[in-house]
N, C-alpha and C positions, 0 to 999 in steps of 0.2 A: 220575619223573625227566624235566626237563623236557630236549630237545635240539634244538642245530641241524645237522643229517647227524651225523656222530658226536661233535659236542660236548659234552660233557654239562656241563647249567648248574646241577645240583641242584632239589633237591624245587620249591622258587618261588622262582627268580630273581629279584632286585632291580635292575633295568634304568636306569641311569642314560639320560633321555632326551635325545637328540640334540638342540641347541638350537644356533643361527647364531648367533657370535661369542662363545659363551657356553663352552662342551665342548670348549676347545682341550685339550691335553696338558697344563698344570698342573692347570688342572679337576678335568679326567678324573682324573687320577692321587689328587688328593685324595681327590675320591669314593670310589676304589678303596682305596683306606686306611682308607678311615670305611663300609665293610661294600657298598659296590656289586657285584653280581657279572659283569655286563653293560655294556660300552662301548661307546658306538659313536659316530665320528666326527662332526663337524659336516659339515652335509650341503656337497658339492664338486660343481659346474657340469660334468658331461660336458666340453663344449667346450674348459672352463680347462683341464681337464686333457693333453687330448689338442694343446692347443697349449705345452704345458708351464709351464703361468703359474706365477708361483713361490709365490706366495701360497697356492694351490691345491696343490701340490705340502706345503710344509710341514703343513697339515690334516692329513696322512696318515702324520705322526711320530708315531710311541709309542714306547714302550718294554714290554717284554716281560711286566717283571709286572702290566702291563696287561689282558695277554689273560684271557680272550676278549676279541678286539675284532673288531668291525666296521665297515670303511669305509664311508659312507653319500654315493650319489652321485644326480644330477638329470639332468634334460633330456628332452626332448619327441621329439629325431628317433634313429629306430634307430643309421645310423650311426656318429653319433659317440656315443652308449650302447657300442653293441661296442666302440669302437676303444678308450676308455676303461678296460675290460676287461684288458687288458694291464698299463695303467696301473699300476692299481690294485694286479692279483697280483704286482705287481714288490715292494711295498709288505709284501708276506706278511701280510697280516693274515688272521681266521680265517675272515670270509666277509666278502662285499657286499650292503652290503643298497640296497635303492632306493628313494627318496622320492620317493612317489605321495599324500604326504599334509600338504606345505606349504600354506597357504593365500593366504601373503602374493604382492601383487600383481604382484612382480618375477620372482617363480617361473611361479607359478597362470596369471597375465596372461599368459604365454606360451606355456602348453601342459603344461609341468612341474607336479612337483608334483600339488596336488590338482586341478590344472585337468584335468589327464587322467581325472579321473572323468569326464566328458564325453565322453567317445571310449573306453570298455571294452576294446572291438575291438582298439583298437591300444595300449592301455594292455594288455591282455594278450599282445599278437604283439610288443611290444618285450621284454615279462620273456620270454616262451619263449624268443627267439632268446639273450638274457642267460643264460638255464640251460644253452640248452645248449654257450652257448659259455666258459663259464665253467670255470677251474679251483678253483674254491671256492662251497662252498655259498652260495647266494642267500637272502635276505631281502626280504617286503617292508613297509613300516610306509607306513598308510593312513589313509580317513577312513570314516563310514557313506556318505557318496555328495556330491554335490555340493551337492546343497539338499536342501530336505525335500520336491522332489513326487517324490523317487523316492532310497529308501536303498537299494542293491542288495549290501551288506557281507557277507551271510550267504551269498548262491549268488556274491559276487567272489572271500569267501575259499577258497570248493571250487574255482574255476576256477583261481585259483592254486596250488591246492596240484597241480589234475591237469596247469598246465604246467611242474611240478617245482619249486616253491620250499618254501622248509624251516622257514620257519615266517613270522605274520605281525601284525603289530603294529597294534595298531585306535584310534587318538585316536578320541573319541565324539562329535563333532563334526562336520557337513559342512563342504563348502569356505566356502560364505557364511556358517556360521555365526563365522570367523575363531576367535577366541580367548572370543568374548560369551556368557552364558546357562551352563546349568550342562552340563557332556557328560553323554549320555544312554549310561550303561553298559547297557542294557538288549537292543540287536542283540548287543553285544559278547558277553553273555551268551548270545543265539538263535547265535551264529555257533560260539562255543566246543560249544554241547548239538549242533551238526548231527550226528548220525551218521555224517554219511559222511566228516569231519575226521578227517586223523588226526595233523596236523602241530600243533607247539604255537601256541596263542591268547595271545598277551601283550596285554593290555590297559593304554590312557592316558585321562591326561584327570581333573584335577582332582582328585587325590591330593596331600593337603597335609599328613596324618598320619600317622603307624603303625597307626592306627585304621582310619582309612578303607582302607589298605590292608589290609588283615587283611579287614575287613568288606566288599572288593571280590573277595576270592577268596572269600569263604565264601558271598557272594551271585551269584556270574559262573560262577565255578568255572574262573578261567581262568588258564594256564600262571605265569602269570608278569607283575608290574607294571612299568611303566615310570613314573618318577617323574622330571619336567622341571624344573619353576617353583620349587618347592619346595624342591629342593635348592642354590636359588642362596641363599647366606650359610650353608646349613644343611646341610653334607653327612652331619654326624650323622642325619639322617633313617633313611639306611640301616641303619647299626645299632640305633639304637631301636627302626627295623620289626623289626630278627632278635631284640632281646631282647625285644619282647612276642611275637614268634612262639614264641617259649621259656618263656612265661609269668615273665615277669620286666616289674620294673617298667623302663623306660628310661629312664635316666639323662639327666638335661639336663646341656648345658654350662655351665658357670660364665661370667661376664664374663673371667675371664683365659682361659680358654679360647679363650673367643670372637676375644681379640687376639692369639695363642700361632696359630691354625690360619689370619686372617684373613694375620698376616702369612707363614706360612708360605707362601700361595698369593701375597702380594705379591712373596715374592723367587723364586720361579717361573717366575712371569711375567716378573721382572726377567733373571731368565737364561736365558729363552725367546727372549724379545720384547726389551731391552735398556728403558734404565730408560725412557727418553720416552715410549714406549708402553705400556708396560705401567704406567704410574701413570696415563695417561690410561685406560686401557681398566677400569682396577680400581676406578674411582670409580664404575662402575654395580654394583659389588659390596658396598660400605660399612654401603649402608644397612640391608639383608639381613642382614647380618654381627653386626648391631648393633639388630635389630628389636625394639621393645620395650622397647628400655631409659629408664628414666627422664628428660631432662632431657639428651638427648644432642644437642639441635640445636645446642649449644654445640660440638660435635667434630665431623657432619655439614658442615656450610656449609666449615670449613679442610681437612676431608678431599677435600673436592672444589673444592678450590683451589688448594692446593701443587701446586708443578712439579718437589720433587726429591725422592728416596728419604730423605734422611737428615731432611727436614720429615715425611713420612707418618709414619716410626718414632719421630719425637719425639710426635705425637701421638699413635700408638698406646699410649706410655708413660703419656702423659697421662691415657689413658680406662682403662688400669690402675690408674692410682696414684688416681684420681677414685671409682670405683668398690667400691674393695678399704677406704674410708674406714668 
């Protein structure tokens, strides 16, 4: 039984993985419909928050049948990490977790993120002071090390569990290796076997099946997956993992499906975000949505062209009634 302090996530959690502009609250909330058992926000700027930015403040809505969830926050100096702290618990969520494992330049480039593999020292003296100043159990999701002349993942993840955090999350990738090459599940696997661990090991990083996940616990042996890329157009993912976990075949979705769950996340977003946005923001979800399908550049090219709600819904009709022939 996997847990975070007394959370319990069952046997092997299904970890929807934190993605920037992707894991807002309708997302989330889908996923968590379609067999996720694990939430956790998109990652929020220390600094926004403790200046109150609103954009950064909204990140940190859910809703309840959500939980477990965890808010997931950034930044390079102690300070405003602590003062953030508040923030956050104001929010109630079930813990904080901290990313120490972005790689992108706007983060990393600064110190955040996985730039802080580079400085240990104070990548581990900013979580101790976060533990113990914390009224909710802490998290942290990382990488194997910054480059490859030194992966130090297997003796990072013991130093954090000995400055109190409660479990910790391993993309298989260093910081330059960005998103390129295939992640190396295989520390992930030395960090899970360490004996002296005793916090859970949740393992990421290029999980695009129910297969490969199944066959990433039975070869790591590790608490729990987190599954990012793959669940964008496809939040069935997660069930399909639980019914092959059950020995069961899993069920694909149909093409009505497919426009039945995409639109459901379009009026989501529309009563989230209000319609301009959210039609803008949904056309990097389209394609996903719709991957695979035969002869569908004819609905691609207007999906990501229209500017009002009642044009996306006419075509979504379209690619039903096209489809269903």
């Amino acid at each position: 039984m996997a847990k975070i302090g007394n959370i319990e996530l069952g046997e092997f959690p299904l970890i929807l993985s934190p993605m920037d502009d992707v894991t807002d609250l309708p997302f989330r909330q889908l996923c968590k419909r379609h067999g996720a058992d694990l939430l956790i926000s998109e990652f929020i700027a220390s600094e926004a928050l403790i200046r109150d930015a609103e954009k950064s403040r909204r990140k940190m809505l859910f809703a309840d049948f959500e939980r477990p969830i965890g808010i997931q926050v950034f930044g390079n100096e102690e300070d405003a990490m602590l003062r953030c702290i508040d923030v956050v618990a104001e929010a109630q969520p079930d813990f904080i977790d901290i990313n120490w494992g972005c790689p992108v330049r706007k983060v990393a480039g600064k110190g955040g993120g996985s730039g802080m593999l580079k400085d240990i020292p104070k990548l581990l003296k900013i979580t101790a002071a976060i533990v113990r100043n914390s009224p909710l159990p802490v998290t942290v999701k990382t990488r194997l090390g910054y480059d490859d002349s030194e992966k130090p993942i297997v003796t990072l993840a013991e130093q954090l569990q000995d400055v109190g955090v409660a479990a910790v999350s391993i993309h298989g990738r260093t910081k330059t290796q960005m998103y390129r090459g295939e992640a190396d599940w295989t520390l992930i696997g030395e960090t899970k076997a360490n004996p002296r661990l005793r916090i859970p090991v949740f393992g990421n990083g290029d999980i695009t099946t129910p297969l490969q996940a199944l066959e990433a616990r039975r070869r790591y042996g590790v608490d729990g997956i987190l599954i990012g890329r793959a669940a964008i157009g496809n939040p069935w993912i997660f069930e399909q993992t639980k019914q092959l976990m059950q020995n069961q075949t899993p069920l694909s979705p149909s093409v009505a499906d497919r426009v039945e769950v995409c639109r459901q996340h379009l009026m989501a977003e529309v009563d989230f975000k209000g319609e301009r946005q959210a039609i803008f923001e949904m056309r990097k979800h389209y394609g996903a949505y719709f991957r695979g399908l035969f002869d569908f550049k004819q609905f691609r090219i207007p999906l990501v062209s229209v500017t009002t709600l009642a044009e996306v819904n006419t075509i979504l009709d379209r690619i039903t009634g096209h489809y269903a022939q």
